[in-house]
C-alpha positions as CSV (number, residue, x, y, z in Angstrom):
1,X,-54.6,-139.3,57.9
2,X,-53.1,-137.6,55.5
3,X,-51.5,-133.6,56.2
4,X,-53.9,-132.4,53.9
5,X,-56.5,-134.0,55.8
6,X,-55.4,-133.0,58.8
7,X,-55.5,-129.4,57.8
8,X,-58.6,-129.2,56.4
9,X,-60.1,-130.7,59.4
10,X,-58.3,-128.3,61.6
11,X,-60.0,-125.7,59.1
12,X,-63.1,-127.0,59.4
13,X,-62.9,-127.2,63.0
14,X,-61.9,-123.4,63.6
15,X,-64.9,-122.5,60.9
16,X,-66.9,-124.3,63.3
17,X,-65.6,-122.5,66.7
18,X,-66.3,-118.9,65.1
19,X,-70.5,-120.2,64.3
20,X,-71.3,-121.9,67.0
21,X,-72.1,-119.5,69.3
22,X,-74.2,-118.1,67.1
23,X,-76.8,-120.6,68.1
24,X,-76.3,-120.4,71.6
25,X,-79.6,-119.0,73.5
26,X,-78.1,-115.8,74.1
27,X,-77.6,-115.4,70.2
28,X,-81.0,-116.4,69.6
29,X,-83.1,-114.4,71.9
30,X,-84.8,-111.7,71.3
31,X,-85.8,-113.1,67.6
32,X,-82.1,-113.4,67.0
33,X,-81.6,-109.5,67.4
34,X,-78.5,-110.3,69.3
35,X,-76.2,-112.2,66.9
36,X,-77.4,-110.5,63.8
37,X,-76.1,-107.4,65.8
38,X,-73.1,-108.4,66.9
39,X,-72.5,-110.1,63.1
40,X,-73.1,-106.7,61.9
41,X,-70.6,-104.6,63.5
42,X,-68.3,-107.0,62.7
43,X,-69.5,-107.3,59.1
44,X,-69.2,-111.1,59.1
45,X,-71.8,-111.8,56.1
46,X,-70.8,-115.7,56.5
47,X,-72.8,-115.2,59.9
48,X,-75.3,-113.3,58.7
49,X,-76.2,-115.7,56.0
50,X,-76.0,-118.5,58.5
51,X,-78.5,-116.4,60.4
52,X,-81.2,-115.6,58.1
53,X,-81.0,-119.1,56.9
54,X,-81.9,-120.4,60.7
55,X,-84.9,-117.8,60.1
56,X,-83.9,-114.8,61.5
57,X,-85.5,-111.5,59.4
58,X,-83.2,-109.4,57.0
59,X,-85.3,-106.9,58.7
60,X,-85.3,-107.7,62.1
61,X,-84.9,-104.9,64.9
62,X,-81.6,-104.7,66.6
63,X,-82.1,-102.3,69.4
64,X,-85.1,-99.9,70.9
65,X,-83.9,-97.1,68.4
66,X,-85.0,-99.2,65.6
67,X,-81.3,-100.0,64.2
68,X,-82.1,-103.2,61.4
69,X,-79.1,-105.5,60.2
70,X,-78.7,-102.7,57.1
71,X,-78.5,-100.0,59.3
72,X,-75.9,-101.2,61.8
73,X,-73.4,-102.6,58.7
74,X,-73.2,-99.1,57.5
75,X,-73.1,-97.4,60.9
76,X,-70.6,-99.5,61.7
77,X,-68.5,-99.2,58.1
78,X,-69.1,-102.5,56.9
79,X,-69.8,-101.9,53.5
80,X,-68.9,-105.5,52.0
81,X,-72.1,-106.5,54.1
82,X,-74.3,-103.6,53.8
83,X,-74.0,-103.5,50.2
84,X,-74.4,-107.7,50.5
85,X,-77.9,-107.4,52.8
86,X,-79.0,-104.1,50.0
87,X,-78.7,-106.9,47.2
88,X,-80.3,-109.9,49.1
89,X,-83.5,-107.8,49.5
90,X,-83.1,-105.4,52.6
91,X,-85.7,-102.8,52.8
92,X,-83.8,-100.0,51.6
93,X,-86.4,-97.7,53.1
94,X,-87.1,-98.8,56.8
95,X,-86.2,-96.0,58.8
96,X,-85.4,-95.7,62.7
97,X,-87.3,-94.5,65.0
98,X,-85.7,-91.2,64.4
99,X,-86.5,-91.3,61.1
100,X,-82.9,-92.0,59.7
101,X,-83.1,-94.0,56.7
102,X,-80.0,-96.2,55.5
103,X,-79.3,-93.8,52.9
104,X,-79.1,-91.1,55.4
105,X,-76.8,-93.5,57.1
106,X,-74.1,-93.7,54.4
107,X,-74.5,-90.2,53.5
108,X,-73.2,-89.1,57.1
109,X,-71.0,-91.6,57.3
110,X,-69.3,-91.0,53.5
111,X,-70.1,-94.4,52.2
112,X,-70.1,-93.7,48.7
113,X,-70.5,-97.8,47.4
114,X,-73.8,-98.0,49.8
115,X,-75.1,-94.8,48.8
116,X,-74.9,-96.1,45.2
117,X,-76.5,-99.8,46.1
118,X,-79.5,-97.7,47.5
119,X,-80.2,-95.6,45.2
120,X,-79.8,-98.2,42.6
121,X,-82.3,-100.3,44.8
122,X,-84.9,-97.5,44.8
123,X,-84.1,-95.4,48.4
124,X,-86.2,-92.4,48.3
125,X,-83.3,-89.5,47.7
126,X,-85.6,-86.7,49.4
127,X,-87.0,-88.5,52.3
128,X,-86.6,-86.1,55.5
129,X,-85.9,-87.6,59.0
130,X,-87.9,-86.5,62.0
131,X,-86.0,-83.0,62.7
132,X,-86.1,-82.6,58.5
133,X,-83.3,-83.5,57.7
134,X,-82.4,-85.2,54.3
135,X,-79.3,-87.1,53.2
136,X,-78.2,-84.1,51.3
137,X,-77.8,-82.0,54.7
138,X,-76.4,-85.0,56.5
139,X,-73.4,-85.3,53.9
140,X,-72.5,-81.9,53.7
141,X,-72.7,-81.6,57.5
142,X,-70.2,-84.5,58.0
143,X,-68.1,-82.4,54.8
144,X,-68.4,-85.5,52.4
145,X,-68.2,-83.5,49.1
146,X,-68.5,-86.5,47.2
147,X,-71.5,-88.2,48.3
148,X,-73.3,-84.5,48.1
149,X,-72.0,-84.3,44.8
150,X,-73.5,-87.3,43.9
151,X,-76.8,-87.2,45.8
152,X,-77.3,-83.7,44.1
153,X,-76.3,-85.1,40.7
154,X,-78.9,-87.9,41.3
155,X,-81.7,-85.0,41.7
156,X,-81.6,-84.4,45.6
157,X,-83.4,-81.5,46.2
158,X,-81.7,-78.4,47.4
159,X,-84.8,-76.3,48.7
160,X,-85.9,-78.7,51.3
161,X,-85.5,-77.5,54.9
162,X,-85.8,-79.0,57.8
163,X,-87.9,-78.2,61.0
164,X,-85.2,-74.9,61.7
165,X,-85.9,-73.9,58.3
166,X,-82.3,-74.3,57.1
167,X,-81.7,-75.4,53.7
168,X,-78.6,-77.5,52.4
169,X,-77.2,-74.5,51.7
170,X,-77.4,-73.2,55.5
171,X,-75.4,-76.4,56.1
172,X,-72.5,-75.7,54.5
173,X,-72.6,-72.7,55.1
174,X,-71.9,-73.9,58.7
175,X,-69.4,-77.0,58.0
176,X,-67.3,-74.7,55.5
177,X,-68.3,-77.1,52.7
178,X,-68.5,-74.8,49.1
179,X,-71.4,-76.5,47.5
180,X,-71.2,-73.5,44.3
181,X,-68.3,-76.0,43.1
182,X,-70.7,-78.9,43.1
């Protein structure tokens, strides 16, 4: 054999080592709910692919709060793969039990690239979690300027509250965030 040869088979080989255990019966229990976690937090879209092409849901539940494969990537600040999932047909809307939705998600986590990919996929910009909250409040809470700026440029509405009757306004009030500049 040739050097070449030899290291693409040695390339092939280690390719091979990383998937496999995605297959194992641990992996696959649950509806696959395992490995498409645990590729998630990683942000390994190679195994994610490999996943849903086995037949494991885009959608599929992750964990008793609800968490789906689109959720966890941007929880987890994997951004190459939430923004990957948001373009192969997530459901931008699917919210947790709690009633976070994934744009909620990147708005308290500062993920300006998702927050773009959802709203250019159609997330509801309003939509309020259980307690109220919107991804407006959730931004300025966590003092990301920038996504607020955005979300309010976009037409995120400013007069919602939530179930304690504060406003967005209340919350930066609260996290010191000057939203008269926005």
């Amino acid at each position: 054999m040739s050097r070449d040869t030899d290291l693409q088979m040695q390339a092939f080989q280690q390719a091979f080592e990383r998937l496999a255990h995605l297959f194992s019966p641990e992996y696959t229990q649950a509806g696959g709910s395992v490995g498409m976690r645990s590729a998630c937090v990683r942000g390994d879209i190679t195994a994610v692919e490999l996943l849903i092409k086995q037949g494991i849901s885009i959608n599929v539940e992750l964990n008793p709060d609800g968490d789906t494969p689109l959720t966890k990537s941007i929880f987890s600040h994997q951004t190459d793969l939430a923004v990957w999932l948001i373009a192969k047909g997530a459901d931008v809307e699917r919210a947790l039990r709690n009633g976070r939705t994934p744009l909620i998600t990147a708005a308290g986590c500062g993920d300006m690239r998702v927050v773009d990919a959802l709203l250019a996929a159609g997330a509801s910009i309003d939509r309020q979690m259980n307690n109220g909250a919107t991804a407006l409040m959730y931004a300025v809470s966590k003092g990301f300027v920038d996504v607020a700026s955005k979300l309010m440029q976009k037409g995120a509405s400013t007069t919602l509250r939530d179930n304690d009757g504060w406003t967005v306004f209340d919350y930066a009030r609260m996290s010191g965030v000057n939203l008269a500049e926005q």
